[in-house]
N, C-alpha and C positions, 0 to 999 in steps of 0.2 A: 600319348603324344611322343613324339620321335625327340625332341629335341624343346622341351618345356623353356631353359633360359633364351633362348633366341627366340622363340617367339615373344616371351616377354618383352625382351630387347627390342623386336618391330614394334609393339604396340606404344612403347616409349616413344620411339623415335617418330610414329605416326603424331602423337600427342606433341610433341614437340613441332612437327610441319605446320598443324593448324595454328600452334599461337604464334610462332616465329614465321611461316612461310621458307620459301622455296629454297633460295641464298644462305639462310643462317643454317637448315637441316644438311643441307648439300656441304658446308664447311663443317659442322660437329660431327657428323657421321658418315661423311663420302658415303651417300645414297646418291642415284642421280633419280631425277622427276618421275621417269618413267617406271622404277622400282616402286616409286611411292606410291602411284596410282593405283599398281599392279597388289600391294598389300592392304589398297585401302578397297578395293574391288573382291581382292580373297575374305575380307571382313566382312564385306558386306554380305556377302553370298553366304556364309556361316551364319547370319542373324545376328553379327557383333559376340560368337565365341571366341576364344581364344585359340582355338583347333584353326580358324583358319588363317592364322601366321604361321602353323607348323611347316618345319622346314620339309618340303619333297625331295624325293628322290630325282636328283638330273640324269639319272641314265637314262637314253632313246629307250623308244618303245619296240623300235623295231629294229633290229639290229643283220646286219651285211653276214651272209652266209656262203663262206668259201667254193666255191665250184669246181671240180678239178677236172681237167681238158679228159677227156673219154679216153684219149690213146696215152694218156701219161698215168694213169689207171690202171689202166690195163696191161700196161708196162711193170709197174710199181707190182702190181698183184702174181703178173707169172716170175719175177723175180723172187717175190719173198714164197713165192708156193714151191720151187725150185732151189733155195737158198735160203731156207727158213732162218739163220742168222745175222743175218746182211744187215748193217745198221745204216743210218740217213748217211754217214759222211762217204762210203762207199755205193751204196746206192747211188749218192750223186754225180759221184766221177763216172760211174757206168750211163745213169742219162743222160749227161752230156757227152759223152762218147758217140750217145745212140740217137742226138740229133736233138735233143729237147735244152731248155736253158734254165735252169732251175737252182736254187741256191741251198745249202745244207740245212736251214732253219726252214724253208718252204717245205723241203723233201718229208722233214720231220714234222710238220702240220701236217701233211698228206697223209703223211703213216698213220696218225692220232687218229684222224678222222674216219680212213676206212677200217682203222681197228673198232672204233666206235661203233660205226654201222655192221659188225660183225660178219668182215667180208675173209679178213684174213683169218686163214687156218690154224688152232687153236694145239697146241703143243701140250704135253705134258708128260712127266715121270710116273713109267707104272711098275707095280711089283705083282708077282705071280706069289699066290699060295702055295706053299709046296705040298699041305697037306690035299688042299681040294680043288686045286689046280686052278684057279677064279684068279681073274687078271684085275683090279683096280688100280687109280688113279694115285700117283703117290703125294700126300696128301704132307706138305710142312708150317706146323704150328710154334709161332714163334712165340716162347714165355718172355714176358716185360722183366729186365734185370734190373735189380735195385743198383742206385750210383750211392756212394756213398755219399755224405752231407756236407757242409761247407768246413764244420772243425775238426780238424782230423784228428783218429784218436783207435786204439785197435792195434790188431797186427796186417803189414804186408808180407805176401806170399808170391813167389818168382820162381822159375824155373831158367838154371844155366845149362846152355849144350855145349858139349864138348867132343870134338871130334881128333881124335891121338889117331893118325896112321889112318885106318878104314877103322876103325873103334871109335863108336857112340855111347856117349857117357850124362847123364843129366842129373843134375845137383839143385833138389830142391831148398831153397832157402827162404828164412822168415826173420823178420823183425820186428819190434813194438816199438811204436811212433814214438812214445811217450819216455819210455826209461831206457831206448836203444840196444835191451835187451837181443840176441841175434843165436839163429841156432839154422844148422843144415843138414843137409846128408844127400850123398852119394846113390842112385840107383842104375840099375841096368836095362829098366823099362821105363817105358817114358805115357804113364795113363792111368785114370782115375784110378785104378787100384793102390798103385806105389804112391799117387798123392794123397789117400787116404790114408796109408798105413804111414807117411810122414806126418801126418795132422797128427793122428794120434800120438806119437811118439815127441811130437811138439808141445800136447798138451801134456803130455807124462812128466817132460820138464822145466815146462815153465814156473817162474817162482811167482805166478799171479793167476788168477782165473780168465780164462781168453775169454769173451763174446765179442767182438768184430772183429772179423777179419775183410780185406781186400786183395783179388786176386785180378787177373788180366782175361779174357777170354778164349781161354786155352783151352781145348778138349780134356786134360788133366785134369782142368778144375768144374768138371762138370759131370751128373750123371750121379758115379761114385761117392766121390767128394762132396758134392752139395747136397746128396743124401745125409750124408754123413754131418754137416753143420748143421742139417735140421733136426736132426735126432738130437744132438748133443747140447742145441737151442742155441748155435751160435750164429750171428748175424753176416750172410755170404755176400759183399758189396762186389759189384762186377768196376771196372775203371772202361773209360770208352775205347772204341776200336783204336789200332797205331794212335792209340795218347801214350806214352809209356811214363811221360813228365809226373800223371795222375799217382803212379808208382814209385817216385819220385826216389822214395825214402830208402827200399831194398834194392833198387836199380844201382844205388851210390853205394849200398851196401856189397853188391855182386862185384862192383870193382874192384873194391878192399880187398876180398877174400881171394879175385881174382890173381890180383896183381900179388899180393901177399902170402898164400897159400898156393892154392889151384896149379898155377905157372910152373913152380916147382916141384911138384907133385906127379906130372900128368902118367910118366912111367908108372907110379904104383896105382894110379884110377885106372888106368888101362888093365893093367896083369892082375891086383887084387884090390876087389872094392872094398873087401870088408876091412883091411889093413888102412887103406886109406881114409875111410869113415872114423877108425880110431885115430888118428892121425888127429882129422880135422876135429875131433873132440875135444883133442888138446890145445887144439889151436884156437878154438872156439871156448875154451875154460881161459887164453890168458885173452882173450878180447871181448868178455863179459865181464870179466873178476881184476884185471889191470890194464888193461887200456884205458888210458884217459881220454874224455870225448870235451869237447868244447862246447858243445850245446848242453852237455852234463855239469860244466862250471868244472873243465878239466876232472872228473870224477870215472872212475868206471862204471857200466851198464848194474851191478848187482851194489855197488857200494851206492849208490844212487836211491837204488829202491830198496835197500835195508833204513836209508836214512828216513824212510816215507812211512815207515813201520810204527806200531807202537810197540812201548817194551814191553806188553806182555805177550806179543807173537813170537814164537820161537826164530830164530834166525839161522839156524846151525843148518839147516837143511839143504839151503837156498845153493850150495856148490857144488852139490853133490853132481856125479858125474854116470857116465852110465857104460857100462864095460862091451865089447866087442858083441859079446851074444846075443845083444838090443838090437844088433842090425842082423842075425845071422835068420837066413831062409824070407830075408823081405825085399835084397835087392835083387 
């Protein structure tokens, strides 16, 4: 049965017409007479089961099918076979230019329908083999990207551009949700390779073991990179197209460094990255190790997560820093 309590519900309300009659059903249940007949005729015809109060489907049986004028057709098709990209809202300024009266939403039924009848010509991206010269159709398989979950918790991962004079510069940077932990670095290529080789070097010094990260969908974080969190078993969360808010955390963090570091800086990112990467070391040891954060209960990012420790974990390690030659032959 489609819908078992409503039918219940008719058979009540039948039971109740015969002992009360027509006036008292018509006030308890706003049925009017002629529904009531109509459900005591569907019972009957079942032999008194209860199938037949189920509720039917009201859609028509037969339903109104568009017809489109012969010459507005025929119009529509040497159009798009001539200008295979021509959308309805242009399409329409042209029919009505050429004598037909038709509105942007009808033009776009019409397109539907003769795409459906497989009238319009059939486009597609092909690549040539360059070994055995064979032409095929190019063929795009879109993987399902994981969203991260509703508690947030992991590290975010951003890339900033920078453009000094005609010099392009991109500073990958990351942070942990949780203990505001935050680390970057400067390269001179901007693609899954240089975001790989900054993951690892993120993981080299973090003072906790990563498994989630969140990145944006950037050709950087893909291919290379998400090779690379699957090897290492760490979980790669994509955030949705133009959401940047979903990034929320390092986006507010790219300001800081911005306005704080970066701004000041742009001469030596320009002429020497690897000078400026030591640089931002430093700058990034006193906004780990003494900057106070307010979500940290005014504490710094590392005195934070010593406090999280127990005493028999070493703690001496956790500031350690990493010298010039970390970055040399990687940006």
């Amino acid at each position: 049965m489609n819908n078992k309590e409503e039918a219940e519900k008719r058979l009540r309300t039948l039971i109740f017409w015969e002992k009360h009659g027509d006036d008292a059903t018509r006030e308890a249940f706003r049925v009017s007479r002629r529904t009531l007949y109509r459900w005591q005729g569907a019972l009957r015809k079942e032999a008194g089961k209860l199938n037949g109060l189920d509720k039917r489907s009201t859609a028509p049986k037969k339903r109104n099918t568009r017809r489109i004028p012969a010459e507005l057709e025929v119009r529509i098709l040497t159009l798009r076979k001539e200008h295979h990209r021509l959308g309805k809202k242009k399409l329409t300024h042209i029919l009505n230019k050429a004598g037909f009266t038709v509105s942007v939403s009808y033009t776009g039924r019409c397109l539907s329908d003769i795409k459906k009848r497989g009238l319009l010509p059939k486009y597609a991206t092909v690549r040539v083999n360059a070994r055995t010269g064979r032409v095929h159709e190019k063929t795009r398989v879109s993987k399902p990207k994981i969203r991260r979950p509703k508690q947030k918790r992991g590290l975010e991962i951003d890339t900033v551009v920078r453009f000094i004079g005609s010099t392009k510069r991109y500073i990958y940077t990351a942070i942990d949700l949780e203990r505001k932990f935050a680390f970057g670095g400067a390269y001179m290529r901007h693609s899954s390779e240089t975001a790989t080789d900054f993951l690892t070097k993120l993981i080299h010094v973090a003072p906790f073991p990563i498994t989630e990260i969140q990145t944006d969908n950037g050709s950087e974080f893909a291919h290379l990179f998400h090779d690379a969190c699957e090897k290492l078993g760490i979980r790669h969360y994509h955030s949705y197209p133009r959401c940047p808010k979903m990034n929320g955390t390092v986006e507010r963090f790219n300001r800081t460094l911005s306005e704080d570091f970066i701004q000041h800086n742009l001469p030596l990112l320009r002429d020497d990255i690897f000078r400026f990467n030591e640089a931002m070391i430093d700058w990034l040891l006193w906004y780990n190790t003494e900057r106070p954060h307010e979500s940290l209960g005014m504490l710094a990012p590392l005195q934070y997560h010593v406090r999280t420790l127990s005493a028999e974990e070493c703690q001496m390690w956790w500031t350690r820093t990493i010298c010039c030659v970390f970055w040399r032959g990687s940006a």
